[in-house]
N, C-alpha and C positions, 0 to 999 in steps of 0.2 A: 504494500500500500504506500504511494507519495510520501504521502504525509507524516509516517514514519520516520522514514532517513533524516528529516532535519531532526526528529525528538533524539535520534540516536547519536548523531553528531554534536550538540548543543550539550547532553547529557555527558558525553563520556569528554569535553571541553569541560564542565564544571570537574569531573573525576580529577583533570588533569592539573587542574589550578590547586585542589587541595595537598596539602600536605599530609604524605604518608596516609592518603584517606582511606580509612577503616582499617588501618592493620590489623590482621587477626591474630591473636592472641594464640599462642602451641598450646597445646592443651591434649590430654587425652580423650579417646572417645569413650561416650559412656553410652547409655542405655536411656532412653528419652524417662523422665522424672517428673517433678513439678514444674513448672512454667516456669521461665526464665525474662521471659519481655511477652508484651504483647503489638501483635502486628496488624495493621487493619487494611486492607486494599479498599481502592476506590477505581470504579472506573469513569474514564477519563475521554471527552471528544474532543478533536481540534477545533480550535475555531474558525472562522474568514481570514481573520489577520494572523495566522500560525506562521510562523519561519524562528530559524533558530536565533536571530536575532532579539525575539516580543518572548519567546521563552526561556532565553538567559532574563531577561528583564523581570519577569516572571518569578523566577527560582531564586532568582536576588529579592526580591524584595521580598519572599514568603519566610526566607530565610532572615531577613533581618527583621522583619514582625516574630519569628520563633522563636528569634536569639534572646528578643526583647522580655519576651512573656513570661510570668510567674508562674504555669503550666506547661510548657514548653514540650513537642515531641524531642526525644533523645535522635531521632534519628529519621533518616527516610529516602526511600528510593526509587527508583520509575525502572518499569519492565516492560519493555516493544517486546512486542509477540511474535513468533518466527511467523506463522500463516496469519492469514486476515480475519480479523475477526466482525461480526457483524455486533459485538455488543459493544466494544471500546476499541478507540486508537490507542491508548497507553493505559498502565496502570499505574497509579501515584499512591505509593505504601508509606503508612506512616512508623515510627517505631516509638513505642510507652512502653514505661517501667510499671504502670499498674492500670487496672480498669479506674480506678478514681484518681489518677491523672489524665487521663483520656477526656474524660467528661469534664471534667477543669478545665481541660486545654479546649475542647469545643466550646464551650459556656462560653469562654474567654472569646474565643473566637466572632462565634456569632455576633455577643453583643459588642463587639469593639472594632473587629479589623473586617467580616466578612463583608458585608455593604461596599465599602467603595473598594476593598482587595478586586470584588466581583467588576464592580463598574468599570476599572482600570484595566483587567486583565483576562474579562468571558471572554472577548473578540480572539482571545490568543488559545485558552486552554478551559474547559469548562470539567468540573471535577462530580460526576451526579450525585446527591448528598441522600438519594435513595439508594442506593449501589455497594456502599459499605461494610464490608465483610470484613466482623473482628474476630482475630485467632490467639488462643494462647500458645505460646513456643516452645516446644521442648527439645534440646539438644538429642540425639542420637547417633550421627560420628561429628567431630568435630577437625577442623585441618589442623593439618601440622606443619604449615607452610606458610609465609604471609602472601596475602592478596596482593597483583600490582593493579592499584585502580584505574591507572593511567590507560586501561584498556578495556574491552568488553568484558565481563562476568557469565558464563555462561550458568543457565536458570533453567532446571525442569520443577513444576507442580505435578504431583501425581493424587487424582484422585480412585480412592482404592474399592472394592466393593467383596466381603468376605465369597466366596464359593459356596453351591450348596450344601451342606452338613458340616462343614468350615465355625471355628470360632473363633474370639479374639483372641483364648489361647493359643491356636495354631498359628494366629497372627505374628504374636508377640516370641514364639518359639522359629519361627521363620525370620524376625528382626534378629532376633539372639545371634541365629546363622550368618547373617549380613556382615552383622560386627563382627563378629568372625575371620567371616571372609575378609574387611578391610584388612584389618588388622596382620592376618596372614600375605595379604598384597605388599603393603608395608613393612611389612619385617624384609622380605624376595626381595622388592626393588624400591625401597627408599620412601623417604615422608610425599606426602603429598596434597593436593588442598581441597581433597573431598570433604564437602559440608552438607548433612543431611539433619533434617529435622521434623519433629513431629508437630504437627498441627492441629490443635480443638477449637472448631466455635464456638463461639460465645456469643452465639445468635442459631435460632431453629431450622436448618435446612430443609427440612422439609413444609415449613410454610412462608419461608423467607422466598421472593420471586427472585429471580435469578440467581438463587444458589440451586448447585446440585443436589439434587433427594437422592435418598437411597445411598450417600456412603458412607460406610465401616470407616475409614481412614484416610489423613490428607499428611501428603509431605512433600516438603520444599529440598531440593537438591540443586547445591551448587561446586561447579567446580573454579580452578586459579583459573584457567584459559583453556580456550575451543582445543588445543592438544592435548589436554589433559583429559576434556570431557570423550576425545573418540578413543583414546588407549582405556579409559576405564569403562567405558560402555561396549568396545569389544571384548574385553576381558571379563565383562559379567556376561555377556552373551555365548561367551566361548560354551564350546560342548563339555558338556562332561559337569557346570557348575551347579552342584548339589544344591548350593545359595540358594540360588536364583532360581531353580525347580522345586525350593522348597515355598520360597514367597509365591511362584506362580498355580501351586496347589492350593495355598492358603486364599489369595486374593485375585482381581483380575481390576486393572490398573489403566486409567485415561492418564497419557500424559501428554502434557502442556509445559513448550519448549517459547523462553522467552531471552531477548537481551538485557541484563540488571547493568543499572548506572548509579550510582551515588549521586545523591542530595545532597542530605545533609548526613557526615562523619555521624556513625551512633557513637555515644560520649558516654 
């Protein structure tokens, strides 16, 4: 889609101006737990006057109204979609340390900055404030490699749905196997900056309109860069990976391939 390539040029332009943006911290993988942050997408149309020019303009000043606020997102990031979608041109993620920061930071929002934010910048980007999908996060591999922002992030979402006679046991016993498997990648050939994570709403999918009904499980998978993502996605597709035909008896999996750019650094 058009309209795309400038969100993606302008976005990974902001990646390049920050310093060090989002280094990822080494860390071992664990087993996805209590939530960690919570993340909320919104989807997102271009306007008439979109170019990458009205969307750095844009990103600046959303940013300097965030820096500003007593509720403030810790973070946040925009995902172009590898195919075209017909629900949204981008998705604009926010990143919260709690649900009653979230609702601070909106409050805040609505009643101070949203009105003339809107006036100044619908013609550029319009963000639908019915579209909103909040997830708690849970860690389940973590990298062991820093990010270079200064480039595209490559982004699968996978939404999962258990098989018949399938439970979340078999789920979570097919996760177990995953980390496993990273784990054993990484010892063979080196650190590397697999990032996966589990996802819960905290909103009803099945009466919420444009969420997916009917899934068991949602995660976010990222890798350092597009090389990293086709050597680890052959090598889980490789024959013979117990992994992967254990998650595939467990679950059966849409996945949704996007480009992640940084916003704003999570702090």
């Amino acid at each position: 889609m058009k309209i795309l390539l400038p969100l993606a040029v302008v976005l990974a332009t902001l990646a390049g101006c920050a310093k060090e943006e989002g280094s990822v911290q080494v860390v071992e993988e664990q087993a996805a737990n209590s939530p960690e942050m919570l993340v909320e997408y919104m989807w997102c149309k271009a306007g008439p006057d979109y170019s990458v020019e009205t969307f750095a303009a844009l990103a600046a000043d959303w940013n300097e109204l965030n820096d500003t606020s007593m509720h403030k997102a810790v973070g946040a990031f925009g995902l172009v979609p590898k195919a075209e979608s017909p629900n949204f041109d981008s998705i604009w993620a926010n990143v919260w340390t709690s649900q009653e920061a979230r609702d601070a930071g909106w409050k805040d929002w609505l009643a101070n900055d949203a009105a003339d934010f809107g006036a100044k910048h619908d013609a550029t980007l319009v963000c639908n404030p019915e579209r909103v999908f909040l997830f708690a996060v849970s860690s389940v591999v973590n990298p062991d490699v820093e990010y270079d922002w200064t480039g595209t992030i490559p982004a699968m979402y996978s939404f999962c749905k258990l098989n018949e006679g399938k439970t979340q046991a078999d789920a979570a016993a097919a996760t177990g196997m995953f980390i496993d498997w990273v784990a054993a990648g990484r010892a063979a050939t080196g650190p590397n900056g697999l990032m996966v994570n589990s996802l819960t709403p905290l909103f009803d999918p099945e009466t919420t309109e444009g969420a997916a009904a009917g899934i068991d499980g949602y995660r976010s998978v990222f890798w350092a860069n597009a090389v990293e993502r086709e050597a680890g996605m052959a090598a889980w597709l490789a024959e013979g990976n117990i992994a992967r035909e254990a998650g595939e008896a467990a679950m059966s999996c849409d996945d949704y391939d996007f480009d992640l750019y940084p916003i704003k650094e999570i702090s």
